[in-house]
C-alpha positions in Angstrom: 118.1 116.6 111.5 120.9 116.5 109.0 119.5 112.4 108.4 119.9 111.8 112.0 117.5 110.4 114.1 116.0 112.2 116.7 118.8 115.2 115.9 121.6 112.3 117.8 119.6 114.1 120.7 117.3 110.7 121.7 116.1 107.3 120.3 114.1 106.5 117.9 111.1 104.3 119.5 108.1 103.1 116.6 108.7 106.2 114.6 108.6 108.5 117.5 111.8 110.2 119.4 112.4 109.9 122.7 114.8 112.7 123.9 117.8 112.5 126.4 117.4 114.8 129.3 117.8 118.5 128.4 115.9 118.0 124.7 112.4 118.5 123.5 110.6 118.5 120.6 109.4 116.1 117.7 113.0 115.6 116.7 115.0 116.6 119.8 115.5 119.6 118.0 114.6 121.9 121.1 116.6 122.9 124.5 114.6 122.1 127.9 116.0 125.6 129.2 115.5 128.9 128.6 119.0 130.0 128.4 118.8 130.9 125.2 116.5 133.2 125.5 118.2 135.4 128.1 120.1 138.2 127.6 123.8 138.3 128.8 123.4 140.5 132.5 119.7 139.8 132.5 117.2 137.5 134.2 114.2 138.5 132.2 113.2 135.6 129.6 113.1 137.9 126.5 113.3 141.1 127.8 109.5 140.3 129.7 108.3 141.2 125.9 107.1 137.4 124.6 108.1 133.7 125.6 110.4 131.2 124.3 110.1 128.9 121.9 112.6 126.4 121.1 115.7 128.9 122.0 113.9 131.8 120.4 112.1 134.5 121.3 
């Protein structure tokens, strides 16, 4: 991400990221939690219409 390994979100290990706590992904580029995905006053991931995927619904 932006030339920076692992998105400055993990390490670098043989040509595959390891991710600090809280980041996912094939370049750390994802959030562990589905915060994102929640609507402000809700507790329904999306709306209960689909799942989330990397911050998105």
């Amino acid at each position: 991400i932006n030339g920076v390994e692992c998105g400055g979100r993990g390490t670098c290990n043989c040509g595959v990221c390891e991710c600090l706590e809280g980041w996912q992904g094939e370049s750390c580029q994802c959030p562990t939690t589905n915060e994102l995905c929640i609507a402000p006053g809700s507790s329904d991931v999306c709306g209960n219409h689909g799942y989330c995927d990397c911050g998105q619904c």
